[in-house]
Each structure stands twice: as C-alpha cells, then as structure tokens.
C-alpha positions as CSV (number, residue, x, y, z in Angstrom):
1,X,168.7,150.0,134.8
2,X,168.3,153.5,134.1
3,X,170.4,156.0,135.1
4,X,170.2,158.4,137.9
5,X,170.7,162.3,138.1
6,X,173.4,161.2,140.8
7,X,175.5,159.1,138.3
8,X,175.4,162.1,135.8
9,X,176.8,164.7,138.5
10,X,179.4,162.3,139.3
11,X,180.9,161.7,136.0
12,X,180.8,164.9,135.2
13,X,182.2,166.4,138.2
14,X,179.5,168.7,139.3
15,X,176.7,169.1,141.7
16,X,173.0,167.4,141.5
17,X,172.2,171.2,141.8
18,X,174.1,171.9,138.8
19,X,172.8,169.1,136.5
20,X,169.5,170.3,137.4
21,X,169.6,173.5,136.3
22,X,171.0,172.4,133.3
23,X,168.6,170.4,132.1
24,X,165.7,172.8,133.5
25,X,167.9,175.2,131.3
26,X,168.9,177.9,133.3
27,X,170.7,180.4,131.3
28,X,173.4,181.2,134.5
29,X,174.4,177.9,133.5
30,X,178.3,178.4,131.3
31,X,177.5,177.2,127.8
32,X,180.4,174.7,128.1
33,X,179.2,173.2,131.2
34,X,175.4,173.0,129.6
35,X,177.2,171.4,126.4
36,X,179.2,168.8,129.0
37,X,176.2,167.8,131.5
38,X,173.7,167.5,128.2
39,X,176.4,165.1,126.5
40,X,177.4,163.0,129.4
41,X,173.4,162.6,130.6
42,X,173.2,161.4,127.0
43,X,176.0,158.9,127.1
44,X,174.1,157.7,130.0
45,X,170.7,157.6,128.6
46,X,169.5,159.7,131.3
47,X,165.8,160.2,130.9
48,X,164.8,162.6,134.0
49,X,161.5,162.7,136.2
50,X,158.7,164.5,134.6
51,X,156.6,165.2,137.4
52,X,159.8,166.3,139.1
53,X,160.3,168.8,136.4
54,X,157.6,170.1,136.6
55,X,157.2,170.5,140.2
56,X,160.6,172.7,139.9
57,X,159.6,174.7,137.5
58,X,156.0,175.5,138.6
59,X,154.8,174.6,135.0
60,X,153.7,171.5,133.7
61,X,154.6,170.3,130.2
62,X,152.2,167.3,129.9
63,X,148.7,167.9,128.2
64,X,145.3,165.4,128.8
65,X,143.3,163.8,126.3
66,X,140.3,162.3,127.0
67,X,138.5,160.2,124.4
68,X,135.7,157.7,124.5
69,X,137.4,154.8,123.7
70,X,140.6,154.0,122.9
71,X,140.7,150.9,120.7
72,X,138.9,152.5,117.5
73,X,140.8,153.8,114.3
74,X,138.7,156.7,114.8
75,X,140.7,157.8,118.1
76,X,143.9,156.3,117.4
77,X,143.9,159.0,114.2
78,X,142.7,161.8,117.0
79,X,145.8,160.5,118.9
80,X,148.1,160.3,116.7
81,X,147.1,164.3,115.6
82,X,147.0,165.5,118.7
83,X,150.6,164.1,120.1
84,X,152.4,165.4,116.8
85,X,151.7,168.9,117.2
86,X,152.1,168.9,121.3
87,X,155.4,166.8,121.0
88,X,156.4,169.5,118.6
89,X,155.8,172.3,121.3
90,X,157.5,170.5,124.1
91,X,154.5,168.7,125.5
92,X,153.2,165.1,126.2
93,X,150.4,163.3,126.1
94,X,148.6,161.7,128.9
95,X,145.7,159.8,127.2
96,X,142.7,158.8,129.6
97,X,139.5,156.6,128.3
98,X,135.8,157.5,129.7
99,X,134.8,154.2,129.4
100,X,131.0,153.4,129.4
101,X,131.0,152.1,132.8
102,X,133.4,155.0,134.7
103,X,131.7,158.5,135.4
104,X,133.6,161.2,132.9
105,X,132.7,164.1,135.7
106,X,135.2,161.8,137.9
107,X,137.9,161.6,135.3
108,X,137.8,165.3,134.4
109,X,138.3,166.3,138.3
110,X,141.0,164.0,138.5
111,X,143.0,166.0,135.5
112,X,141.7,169.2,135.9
113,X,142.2,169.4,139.7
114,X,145.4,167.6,140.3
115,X,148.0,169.9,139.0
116,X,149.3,167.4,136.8
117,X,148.5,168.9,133.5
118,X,148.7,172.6,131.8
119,X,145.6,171.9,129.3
120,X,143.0,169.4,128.2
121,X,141.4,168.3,125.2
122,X,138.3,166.4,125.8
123,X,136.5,164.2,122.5
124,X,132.5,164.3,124.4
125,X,129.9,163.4,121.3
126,X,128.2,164.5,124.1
127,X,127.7,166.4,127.4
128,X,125.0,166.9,130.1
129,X,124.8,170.2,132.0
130,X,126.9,169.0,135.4
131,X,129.5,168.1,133.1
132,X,129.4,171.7,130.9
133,X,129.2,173.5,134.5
134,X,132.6,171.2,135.8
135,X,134.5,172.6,132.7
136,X,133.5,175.8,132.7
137,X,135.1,176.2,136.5
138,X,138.7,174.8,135.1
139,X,141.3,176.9,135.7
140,X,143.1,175.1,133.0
141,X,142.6,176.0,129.4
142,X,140.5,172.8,127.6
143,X,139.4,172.2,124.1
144,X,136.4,169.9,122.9
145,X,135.9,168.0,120.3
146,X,132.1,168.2,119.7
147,X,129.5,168.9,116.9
148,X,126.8,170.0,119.1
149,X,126.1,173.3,117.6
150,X,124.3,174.7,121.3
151,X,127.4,174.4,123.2
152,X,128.9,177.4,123.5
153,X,131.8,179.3,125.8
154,X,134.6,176.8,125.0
155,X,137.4,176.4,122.4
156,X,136.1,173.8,119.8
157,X,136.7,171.5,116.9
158,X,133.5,170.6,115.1
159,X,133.2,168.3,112.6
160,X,131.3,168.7,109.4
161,X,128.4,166.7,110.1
162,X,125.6,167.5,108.5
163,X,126.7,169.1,105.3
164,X,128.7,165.8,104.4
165,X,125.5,163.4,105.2
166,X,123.2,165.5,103.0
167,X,125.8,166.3,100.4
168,X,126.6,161.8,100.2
169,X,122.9,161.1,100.5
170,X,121.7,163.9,97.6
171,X,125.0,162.0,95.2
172,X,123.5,158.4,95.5
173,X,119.9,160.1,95.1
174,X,121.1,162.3,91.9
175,X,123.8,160.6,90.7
176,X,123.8,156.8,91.2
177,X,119.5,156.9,91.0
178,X,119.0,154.7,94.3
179,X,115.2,155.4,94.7
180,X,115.1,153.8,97.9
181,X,118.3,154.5,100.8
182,X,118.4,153.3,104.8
183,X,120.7,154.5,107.0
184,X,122.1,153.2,110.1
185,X,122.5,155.6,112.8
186,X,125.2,156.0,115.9
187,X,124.0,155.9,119.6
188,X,120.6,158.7,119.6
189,X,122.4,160.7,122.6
190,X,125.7,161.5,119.8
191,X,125.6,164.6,118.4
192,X,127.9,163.5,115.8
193,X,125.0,160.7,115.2
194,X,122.0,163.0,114.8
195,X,123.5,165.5,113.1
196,X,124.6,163.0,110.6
197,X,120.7,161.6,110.5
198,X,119.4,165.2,109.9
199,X,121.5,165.7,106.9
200,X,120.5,162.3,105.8
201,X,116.7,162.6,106.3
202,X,116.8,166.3,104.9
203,X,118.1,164.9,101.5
204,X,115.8,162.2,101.5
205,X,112.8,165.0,101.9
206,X,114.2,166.9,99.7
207,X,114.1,165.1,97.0
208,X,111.3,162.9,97.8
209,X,112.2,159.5,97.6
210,X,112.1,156.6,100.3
211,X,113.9,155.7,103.1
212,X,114.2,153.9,106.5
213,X,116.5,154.6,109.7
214,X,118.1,151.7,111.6
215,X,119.5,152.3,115.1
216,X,123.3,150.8,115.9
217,X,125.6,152.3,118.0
218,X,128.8,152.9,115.8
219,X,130.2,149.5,116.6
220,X,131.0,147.1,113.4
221,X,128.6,144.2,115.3
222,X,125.7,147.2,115.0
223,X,126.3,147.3,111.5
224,X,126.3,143.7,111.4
225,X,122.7,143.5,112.8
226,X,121.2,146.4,111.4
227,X,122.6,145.0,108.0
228,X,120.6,142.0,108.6
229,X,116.9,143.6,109.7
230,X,117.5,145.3,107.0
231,X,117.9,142.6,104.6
232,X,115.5,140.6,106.2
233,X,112.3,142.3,105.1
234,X,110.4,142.3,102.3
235,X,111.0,145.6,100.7
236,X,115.3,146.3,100.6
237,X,117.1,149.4,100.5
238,X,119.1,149.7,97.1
239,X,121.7,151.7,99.2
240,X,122.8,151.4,103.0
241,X,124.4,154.9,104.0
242,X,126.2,153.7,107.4
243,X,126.6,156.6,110.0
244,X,130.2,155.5,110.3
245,X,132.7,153.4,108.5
246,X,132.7,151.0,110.9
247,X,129.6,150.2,110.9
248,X,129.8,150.0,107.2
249,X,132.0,147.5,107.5
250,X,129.8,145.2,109.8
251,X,127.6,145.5,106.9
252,X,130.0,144.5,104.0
253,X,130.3,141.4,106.5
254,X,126.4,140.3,106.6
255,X,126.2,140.9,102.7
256,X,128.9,138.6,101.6
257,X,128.2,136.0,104.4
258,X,124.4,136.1,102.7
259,X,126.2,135.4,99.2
260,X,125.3,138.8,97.9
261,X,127.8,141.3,96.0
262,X,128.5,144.8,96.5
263,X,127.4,146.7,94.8
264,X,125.5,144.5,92.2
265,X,123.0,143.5,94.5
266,X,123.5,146.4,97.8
267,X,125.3,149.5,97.5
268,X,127.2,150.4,101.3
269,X,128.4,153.7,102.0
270,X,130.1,155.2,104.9
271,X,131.1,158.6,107.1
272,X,135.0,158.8,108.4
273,X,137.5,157.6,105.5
274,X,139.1,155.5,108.1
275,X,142.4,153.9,106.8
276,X,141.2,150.4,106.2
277,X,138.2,152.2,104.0
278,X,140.4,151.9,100.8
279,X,141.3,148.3,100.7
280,X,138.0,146.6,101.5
281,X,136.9,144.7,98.8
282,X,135.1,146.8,96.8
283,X,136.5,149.9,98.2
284,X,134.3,151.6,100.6
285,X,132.6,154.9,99.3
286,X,132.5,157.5,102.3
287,X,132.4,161.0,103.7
288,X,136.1,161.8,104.4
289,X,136.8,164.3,107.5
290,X,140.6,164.2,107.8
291,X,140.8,163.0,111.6
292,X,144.2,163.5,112.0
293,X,143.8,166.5,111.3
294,X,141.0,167.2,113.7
295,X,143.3,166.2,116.3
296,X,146.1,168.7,115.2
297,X,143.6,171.6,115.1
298,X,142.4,170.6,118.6
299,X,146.3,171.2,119.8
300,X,146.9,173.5,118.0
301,X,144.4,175.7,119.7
302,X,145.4,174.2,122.9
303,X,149.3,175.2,122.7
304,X,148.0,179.1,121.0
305,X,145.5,179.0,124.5
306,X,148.3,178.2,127.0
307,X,150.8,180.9,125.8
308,X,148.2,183.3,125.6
309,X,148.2,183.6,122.0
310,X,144.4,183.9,121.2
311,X,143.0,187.2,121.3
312,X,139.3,185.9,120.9
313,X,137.5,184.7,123.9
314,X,136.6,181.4,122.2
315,X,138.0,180.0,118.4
316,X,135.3,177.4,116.8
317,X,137.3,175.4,113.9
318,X,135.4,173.3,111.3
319,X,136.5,170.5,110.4
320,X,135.5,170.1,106.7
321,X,134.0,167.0,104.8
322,X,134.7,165.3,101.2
323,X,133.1,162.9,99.5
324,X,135.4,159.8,98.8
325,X,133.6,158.6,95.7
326,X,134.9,154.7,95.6
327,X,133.2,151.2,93.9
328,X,130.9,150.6,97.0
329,X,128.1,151.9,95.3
C-alpha cells in the first residue's frame, strides 16, 4: 500500500503543512528540512496526489492529447513524442481516444472546460466548423495536428503531404518506369488522405501515364481488399502506392496469399516509415515523415505557448517528408 503524506510528516517529525510545502517547493522552506522531507518521502515511496497539487497551486501540470485512435503505430510514435518532451518540462500526459462512435465536440468540453489540464494537443485529420468554433473559445492554449491547409488561427503541426506523394509517385514513374500505378486512398473526409491523392494524381498528369484510385480507409484489412479489386481485373497496376503503410501491408498480405512476389510480379509502396516498414519481407519502400518527431514539435509548441514564450500569434511547423527508397519496388 502506498504511502500517505501523514506517514511522511510523522517520520520526519513535522507537520502535513510542512511536507506540503516542501514538495510544492516553497522556497521559505530551510534547505535542510527540504533535503530531509524529500529523502524520507523517498524512502517511503511516496508518490503525492496530482490533482491535489494542482488544486494548491492554482496550476495544473498535466497536458491532453487527443488522438483518433489509440492502437496504431502511427499514434503510439505521436505518443511516445509528445510525452518525452512534456515529461521533460514537468508535465504529464492524459491521453483520450475520439473513437468513431463518441462525439469529439463532447470530449474536447470535457478537457477544455474542466480545469484539469493547462494545454491540449488535438491529432483531427479533420474538423467541421462547430468543432473549429469550440476551440477557438478555449481559454487553454491547444495545438493541432492537421494538414488541412484552410485551417487557420491555431498553433499547428502539418505534415508534408503532398510534396512526399508527388515526389514517391514521379520516382516510380521516372526512375523504376512503372507505366501504369493505382493508389489506395485513406477515408475521403482526411485531409492527410486527399492531400496525399492530389500529389499522387498530379504526378500521374504530369507525366502522363495511367492510373486508378481505390478507396480504403487506412486500416491494413482496407488494403487487403483494395489489393484484391485491384488484382482482380483484367488490366493490373505494375505498382500499388498505398496512402499509408498500413495499408501497404494489407496488400503485401493479398499478394503472397495469391502466390505472387514482390516486386517481380507487383511493386507496393507506402506513406509513414512506420517501424515494422523495414523488416517486411522485401522491405517496404515509403515516404518517411519522422512521427516522433511530429509529436515533439506539437509539445514543444505547447510548453513555448503556456510560458508565454511565443511572440507570434500562431507558429505553423512542417513536418518534412523523405523518400525511404527500399526492395518493394
């Protein structure tokens, strides 16, 4: 069982009142009784009450992030970015899903509004105008993670969308010859998705050669299926471009259950770099956006917003592309 601040005072001879302000560090505290208290609540393994903490000091060290899901490589790199450079700076994490089937306007009211948390950062591919409105009225500072290029008025992390589509789509046109390319798109309401179309189409046009769009939703099973129409028809695709590496992956699936190899027979590329990218079998060719990293700019910005650090009214950051140029196609 844990211990209490009671068991703290008592062994070291003091007043509740007095360990408190130690560990809320109050500097009228003596420097050999801080030095005491901080050991013995040590020896203890005294872990005190955040929200308790907070309440005292009128300031809340805990920090929301709300993604779309939580069980994707994707956003367990965003998390993983994001708590490094906050735990760093003396803050938590209090990560929140928006799950398909809950309303995101009812889980943003419930962060912003509650005095729980000094910031946000919210990952929303995409946004409707009641939502914009309910973020704009925050009285906490909140950073998004979104590639729509219209949304404007908020701190913002934007990934490279576009430019590393048309720049992966133009190498397999120029460089590996595929004279006729698909690609599998995420859900049509995405920014992330369309933008990632655009620069894929755009290529295409530009350098006239065929092509055909498949819908999935960014899901491996999408891939999977869209793989498979694909396949199915008369006329194939020397090259599937997959909107994201997991849907990529859904496709290496269909092609080696059908007894075809990659990339003799189908090239397969993909958009993320995701970690299990580089040990699929061929490895995966793919636009690489370090997502770690996107998360660490996204805090970044947050921390620099709460102290008051930013002299500009809103920052945009880019987070740039690569191509990862691998044996997939």
């Amino acid at each position: 069982m844990a211990a209490t601040i009671k068991e703290v005072a008592r062994k070291a001879n003091v007043s509740i009142a007095t360990v408190s302000r130690v560990l809320n560090e109050d500097p009228r505290v003596a420097k050999e009784t801080y030095k005491r208290i901080v050991h013995i609540a040590n020896q203890l393994n005294y872990k005190p009450n955040i929200l308790a903490r907070n309440f005292v000091k009128q300031k809340s060290n805990l920090v929301g992030l709300i993604l779309p899901e939580i069980i994707d490589e994707f956003f367990t790199e965003i998390i993983k970015g994001v708590d490094e450079v906050l735990y760093r700076s003396g803050y938590y994490t209090i990560v929140a899903s928006s799950h398909k089937y809950k309303s995101l306007k009812e889980e943003l009211i419930t962060f912003i509004n509650n005095g729980l948390i000094s910031g946000l950062i919210l990952l929303a591919p995409e946004l409707n105008p009641k939502l914009i409105l309910a973020l704009k009225k925050s009285s906490i500072p909140i950073v998004l993670i979104n590639s729509d290029p219209a949304l404007k008025g908020f701190d913002k992390i934007s990934l490279d969308n576009y430019n590393g589509a048309f720049r992966m789509t133009e190498y397999l046109i120029s460089k590996r010859e595929y004279t006729y390319l698909a690609h599998i798109t995420g859900p049509s309401v995405n920014n992330d998705s369309e933008l990632r179309k655009k620069g894929f189409i755009d290529a295409c046009r530009k350098y006239k050669v065929k092509y055909s769009i498949q819908a999935g939703d960014f899901s491996k099973e999408s891939g999977y299926n869209c793989c498979k129409k694909l396949l199915s028809g008369k006329n194939k695709p020397g090259v599937i471009f997959a909107g994201n590496d997991m849907m990529a992956i859904g496709c290496y699936d269909y092609i080696q259950k059908s007894g075809l190899k990659i990339p003799v027979d189908i090239g397969v590329a993909g958009f993320d770099d995701i970690f299990v990218s580089q040990y699929l079998s061929p490895s995966l060719t793919t636009v690489r956006i370090n997502i770690e990293n996107i998360g660490r700019h996204a805090a970044d910005t947050l921390i620099q917003r709460i102290n008051n650090e930013l002299e500009v009214p809103n920052v945009l950051r880019l987070a740039e592309s690569e191509l990862v140029i691998r044996e997939s196609v």
